[in-house]
PAZA-326454 format. One record per atom (N, C-alpha, C): x, y, z; residue number from 1; atom name; residue in one letter. Coordinates in steps of 0.05 Angstrom, whole numbers. Example, Ala and Ser with C-alpha at 12.3 -4.5 7.8 and 13.67 -1.06 7.14 Angstrom:
<sites>
px; py; pz; k; a; r
264; -114; 156; 1; N; a
246; -90; 156; 1; CA; a
264; -66; 156; 1; C; a
257; -45; 142; 2; N; s
273; -21; 143; 2; CA; s
258; 1; 157; 2; C; s
</sites>
This chain:
<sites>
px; py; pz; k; a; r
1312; 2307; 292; 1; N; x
1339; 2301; 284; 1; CA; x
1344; 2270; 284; 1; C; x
1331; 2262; 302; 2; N; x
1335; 2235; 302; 2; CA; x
1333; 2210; 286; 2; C; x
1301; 2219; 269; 3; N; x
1287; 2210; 254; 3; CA; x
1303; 2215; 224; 3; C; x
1312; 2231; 225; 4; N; x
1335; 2235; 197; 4; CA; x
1360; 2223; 198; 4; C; x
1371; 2229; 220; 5; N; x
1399; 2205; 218; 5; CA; x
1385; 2174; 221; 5; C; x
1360; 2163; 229; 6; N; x
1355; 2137; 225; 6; CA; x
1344; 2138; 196; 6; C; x
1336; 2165; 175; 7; N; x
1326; 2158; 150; 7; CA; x
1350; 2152; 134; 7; C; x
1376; 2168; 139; 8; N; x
1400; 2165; 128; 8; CA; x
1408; 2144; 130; 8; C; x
1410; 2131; 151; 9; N; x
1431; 2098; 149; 9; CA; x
1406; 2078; 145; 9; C; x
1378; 2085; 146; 10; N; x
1373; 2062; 126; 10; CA; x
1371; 2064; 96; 10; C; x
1368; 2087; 85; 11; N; x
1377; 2083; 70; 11; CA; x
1403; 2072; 53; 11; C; x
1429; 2089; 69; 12; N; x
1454; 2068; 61; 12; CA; x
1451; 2041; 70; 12; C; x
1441; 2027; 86; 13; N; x
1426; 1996; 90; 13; CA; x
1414; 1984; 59; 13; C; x
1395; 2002; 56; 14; N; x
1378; 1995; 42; 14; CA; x
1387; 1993; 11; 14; C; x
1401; 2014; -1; 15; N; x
1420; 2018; -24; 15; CA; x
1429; 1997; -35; 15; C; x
1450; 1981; -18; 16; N; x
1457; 1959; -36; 16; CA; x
1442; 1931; -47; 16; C; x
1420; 1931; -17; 17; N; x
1399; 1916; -20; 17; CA; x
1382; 1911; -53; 17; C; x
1367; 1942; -59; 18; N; x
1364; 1955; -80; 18; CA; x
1379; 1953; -107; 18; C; x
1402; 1954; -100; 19; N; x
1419; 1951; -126; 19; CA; x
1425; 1921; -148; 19; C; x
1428; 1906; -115; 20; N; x
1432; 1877; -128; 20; CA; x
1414; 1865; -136; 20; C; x
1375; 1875; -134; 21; N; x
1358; 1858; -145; 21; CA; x
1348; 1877; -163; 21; C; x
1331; 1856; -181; 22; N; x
1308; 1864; -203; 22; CA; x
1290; 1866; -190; 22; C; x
1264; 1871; -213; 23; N; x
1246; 1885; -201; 23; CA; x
1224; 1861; -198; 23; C; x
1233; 1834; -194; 24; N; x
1218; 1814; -195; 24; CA; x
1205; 1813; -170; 24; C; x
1181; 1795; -173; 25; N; x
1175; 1792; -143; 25; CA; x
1188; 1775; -115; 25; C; x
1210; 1758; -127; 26; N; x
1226; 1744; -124; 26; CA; x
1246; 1774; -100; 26; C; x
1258; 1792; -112; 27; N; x
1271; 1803; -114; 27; CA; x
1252; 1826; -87; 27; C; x
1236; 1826; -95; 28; N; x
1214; 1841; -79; 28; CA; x
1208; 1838; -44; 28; C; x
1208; 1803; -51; 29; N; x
1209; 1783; -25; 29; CA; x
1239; 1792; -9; 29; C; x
1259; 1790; -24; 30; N; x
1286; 1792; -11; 30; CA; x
1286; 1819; 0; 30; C; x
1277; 1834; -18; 31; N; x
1281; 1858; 2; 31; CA; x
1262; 1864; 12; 31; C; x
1245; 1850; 24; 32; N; x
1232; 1854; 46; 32; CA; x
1239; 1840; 66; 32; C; x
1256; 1827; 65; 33; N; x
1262; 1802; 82; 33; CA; x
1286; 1816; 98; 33; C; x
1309; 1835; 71; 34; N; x
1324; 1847; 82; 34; CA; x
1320; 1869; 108; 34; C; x
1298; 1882; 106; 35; N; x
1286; 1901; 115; 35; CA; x
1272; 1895; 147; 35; C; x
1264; 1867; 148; 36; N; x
1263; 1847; 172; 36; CA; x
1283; 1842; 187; 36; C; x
1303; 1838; 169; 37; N; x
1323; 1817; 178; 37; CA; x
1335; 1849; 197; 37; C; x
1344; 1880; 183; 38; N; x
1348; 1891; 192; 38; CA; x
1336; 1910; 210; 38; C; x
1311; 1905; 213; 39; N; x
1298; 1915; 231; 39; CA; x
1297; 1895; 266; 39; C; x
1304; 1871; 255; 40; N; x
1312; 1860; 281; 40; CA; x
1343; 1866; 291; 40; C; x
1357; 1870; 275; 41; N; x
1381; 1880; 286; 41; CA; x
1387; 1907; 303; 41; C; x
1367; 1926; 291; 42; N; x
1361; 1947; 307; 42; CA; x
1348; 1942; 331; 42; C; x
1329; 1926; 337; 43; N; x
1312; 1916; 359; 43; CA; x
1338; 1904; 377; 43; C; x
1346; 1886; 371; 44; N; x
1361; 1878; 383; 44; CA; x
1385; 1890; 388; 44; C; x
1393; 1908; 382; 45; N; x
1419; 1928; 396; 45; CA; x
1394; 1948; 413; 45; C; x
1378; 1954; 405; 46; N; x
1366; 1975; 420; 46; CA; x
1361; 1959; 444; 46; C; x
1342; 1935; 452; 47; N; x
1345; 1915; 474; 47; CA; x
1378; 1915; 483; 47; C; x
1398; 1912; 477; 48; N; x
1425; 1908; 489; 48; CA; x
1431; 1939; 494; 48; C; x
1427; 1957; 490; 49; N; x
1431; 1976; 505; 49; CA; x
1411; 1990; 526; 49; C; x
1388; 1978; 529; 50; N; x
1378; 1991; 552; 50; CA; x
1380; 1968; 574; 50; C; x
1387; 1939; 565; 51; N; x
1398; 1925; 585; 51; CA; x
1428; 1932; 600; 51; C; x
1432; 1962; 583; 52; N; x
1460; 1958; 593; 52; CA; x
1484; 1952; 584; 52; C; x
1491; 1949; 558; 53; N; x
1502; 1929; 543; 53; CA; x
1524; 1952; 534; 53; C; x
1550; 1945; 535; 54; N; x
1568; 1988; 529; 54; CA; x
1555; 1981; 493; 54; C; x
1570; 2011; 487; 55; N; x
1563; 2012; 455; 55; CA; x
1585; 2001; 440; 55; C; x
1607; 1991; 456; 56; N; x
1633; 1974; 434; 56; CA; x
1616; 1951; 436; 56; C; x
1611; 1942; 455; 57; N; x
1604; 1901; 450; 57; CA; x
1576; 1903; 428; 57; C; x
1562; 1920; 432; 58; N; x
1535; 1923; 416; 58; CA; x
1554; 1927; 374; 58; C; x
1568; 1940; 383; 59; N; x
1577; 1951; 359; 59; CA; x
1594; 1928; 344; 59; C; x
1606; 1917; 363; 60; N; x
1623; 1878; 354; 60; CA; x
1595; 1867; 342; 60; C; x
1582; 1871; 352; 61; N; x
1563; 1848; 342; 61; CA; x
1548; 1856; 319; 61; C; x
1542; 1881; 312; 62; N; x
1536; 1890; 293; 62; CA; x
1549; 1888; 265; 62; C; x
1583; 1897; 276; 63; N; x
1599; 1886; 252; 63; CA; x
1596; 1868; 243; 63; C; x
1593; 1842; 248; 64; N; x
1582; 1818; 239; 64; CA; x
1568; 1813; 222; 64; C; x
1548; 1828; 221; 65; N; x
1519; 1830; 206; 65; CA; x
1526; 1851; 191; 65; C; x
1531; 1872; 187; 66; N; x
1528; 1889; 180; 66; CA; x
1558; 1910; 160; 66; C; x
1588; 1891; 169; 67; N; x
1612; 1907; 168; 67; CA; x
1619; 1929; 187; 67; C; x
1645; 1946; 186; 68; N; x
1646; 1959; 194; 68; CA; x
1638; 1986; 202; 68; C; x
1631; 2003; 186; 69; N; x
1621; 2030; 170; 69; CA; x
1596; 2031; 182; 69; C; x
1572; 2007; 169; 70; N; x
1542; 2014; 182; 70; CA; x
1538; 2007; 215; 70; C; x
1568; 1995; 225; 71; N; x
1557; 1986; 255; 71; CA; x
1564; 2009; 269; 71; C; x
1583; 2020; 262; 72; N; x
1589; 2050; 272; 72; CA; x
1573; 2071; 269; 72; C; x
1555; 2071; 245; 73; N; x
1533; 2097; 245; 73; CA; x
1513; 2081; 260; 73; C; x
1501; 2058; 252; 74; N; x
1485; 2041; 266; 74; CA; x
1481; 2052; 298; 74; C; x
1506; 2034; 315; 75; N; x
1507; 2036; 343; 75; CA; x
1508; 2063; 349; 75; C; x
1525; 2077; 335; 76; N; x
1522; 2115; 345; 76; CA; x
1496; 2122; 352; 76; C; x
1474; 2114; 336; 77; N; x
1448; 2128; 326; 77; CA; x
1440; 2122; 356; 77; C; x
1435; 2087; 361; 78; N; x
1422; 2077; 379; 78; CA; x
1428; 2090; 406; 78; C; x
1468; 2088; 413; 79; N; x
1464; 2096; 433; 79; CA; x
1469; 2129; 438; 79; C; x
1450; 2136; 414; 80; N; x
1452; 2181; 422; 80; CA; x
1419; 2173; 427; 80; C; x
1401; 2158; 420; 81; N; x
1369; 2153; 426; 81; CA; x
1369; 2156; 456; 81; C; x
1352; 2178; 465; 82; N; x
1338; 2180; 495; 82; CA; x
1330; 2155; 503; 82; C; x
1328; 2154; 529; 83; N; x
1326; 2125; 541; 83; CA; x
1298; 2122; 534; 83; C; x
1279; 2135; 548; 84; N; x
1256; 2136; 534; 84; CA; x
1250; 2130; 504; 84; C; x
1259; 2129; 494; 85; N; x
1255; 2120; 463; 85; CA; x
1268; 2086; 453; 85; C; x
1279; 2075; 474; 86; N; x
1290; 2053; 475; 86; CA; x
1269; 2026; 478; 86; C; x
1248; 2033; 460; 87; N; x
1228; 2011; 454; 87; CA; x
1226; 1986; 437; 87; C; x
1215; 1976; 428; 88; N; x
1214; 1963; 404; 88; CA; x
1199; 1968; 389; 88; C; x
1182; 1998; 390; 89; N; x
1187; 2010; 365; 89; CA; x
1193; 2026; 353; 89; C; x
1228; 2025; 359; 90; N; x
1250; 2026; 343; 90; CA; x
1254; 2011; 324; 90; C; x
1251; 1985; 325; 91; N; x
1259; 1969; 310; 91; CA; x
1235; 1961; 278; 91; C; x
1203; 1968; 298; 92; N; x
1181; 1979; 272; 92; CA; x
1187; 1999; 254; 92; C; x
1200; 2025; 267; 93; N; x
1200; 2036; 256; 93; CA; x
1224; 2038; 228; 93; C; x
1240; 2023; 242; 94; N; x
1262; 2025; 225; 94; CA; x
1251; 2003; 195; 94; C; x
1234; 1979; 203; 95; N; x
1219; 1969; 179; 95; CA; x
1207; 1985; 163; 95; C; x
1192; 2002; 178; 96; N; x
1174; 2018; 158; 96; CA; x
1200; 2038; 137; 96; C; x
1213; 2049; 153; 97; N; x
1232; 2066; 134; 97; CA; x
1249; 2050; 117; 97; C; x
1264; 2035; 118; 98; N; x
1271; 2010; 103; 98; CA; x
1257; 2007; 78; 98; C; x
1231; 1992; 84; 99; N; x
1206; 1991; 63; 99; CA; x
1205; 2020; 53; 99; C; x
1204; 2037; 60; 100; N; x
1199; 2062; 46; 100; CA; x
1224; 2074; 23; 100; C; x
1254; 2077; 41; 101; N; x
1267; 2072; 20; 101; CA; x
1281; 2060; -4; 101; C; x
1265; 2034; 3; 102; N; x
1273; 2015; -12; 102; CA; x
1254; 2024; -46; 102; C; x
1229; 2022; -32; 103; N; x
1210; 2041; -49; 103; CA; x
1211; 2069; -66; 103; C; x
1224; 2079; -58; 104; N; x
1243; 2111; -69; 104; CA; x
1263; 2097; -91; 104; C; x
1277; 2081; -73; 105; N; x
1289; 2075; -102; 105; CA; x
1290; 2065; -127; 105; C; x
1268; 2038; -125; 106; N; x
1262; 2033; -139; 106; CA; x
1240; 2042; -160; 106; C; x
1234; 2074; -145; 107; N; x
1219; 2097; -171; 107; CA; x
1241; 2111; -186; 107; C; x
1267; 2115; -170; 108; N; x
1283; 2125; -184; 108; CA; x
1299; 2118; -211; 108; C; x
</sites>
């Protein structure tokens, strides 16, 4: 279950990413970059919550980066994740799915 609500919000992550570029390599770079950039954001709320960190201040900071809407599915996800799963790779993994959906779409 888990693995599906993290395939769901990256994909809504990944969506608009997708939409605003061509299929250049230029375009290619960015969204991979996006896919970095948001895979450290996951790392790094996943690190602020097994330090401890509540899920509103994690979720402020997300807004930031991210708006309102994805910091709320975002932080939900992280803090329903078993403690045990509070690694960093969470934050691999969430690259790889990223890269994957980004990939889906641009077959579609």
């Amino acid at each position: 279950m888990q693995s599906i609500k993290a395939a769901a919000l990256t994909l809504i992550l990944a969506a608009p990413v997708a939409a605003q570029q061509s299929g250049t390599d230029g375009a290619d770079t960015e969204r991979l970059q996006s896919c970095t950039r948001q895979a450290q954001l996951v790392a790094g709320a996943v690190e602020a919550r097994a330090d401890g960190v509540s899920q509103r201040r994690a979720r402020r900071g997300l807004r930031k980066e991210l708006g309102p809407e994805a910091a709320e599915m975002l932080s939900a996800w992280i803090y329903s994740l078993p403690e045990e799963q509070l690694t960093p790779a969470v934050g691999d993994a969430w690259q790889a799915q990223c890269i994957a959906a980004l990939e889906q779409l641009a077959n579609e």
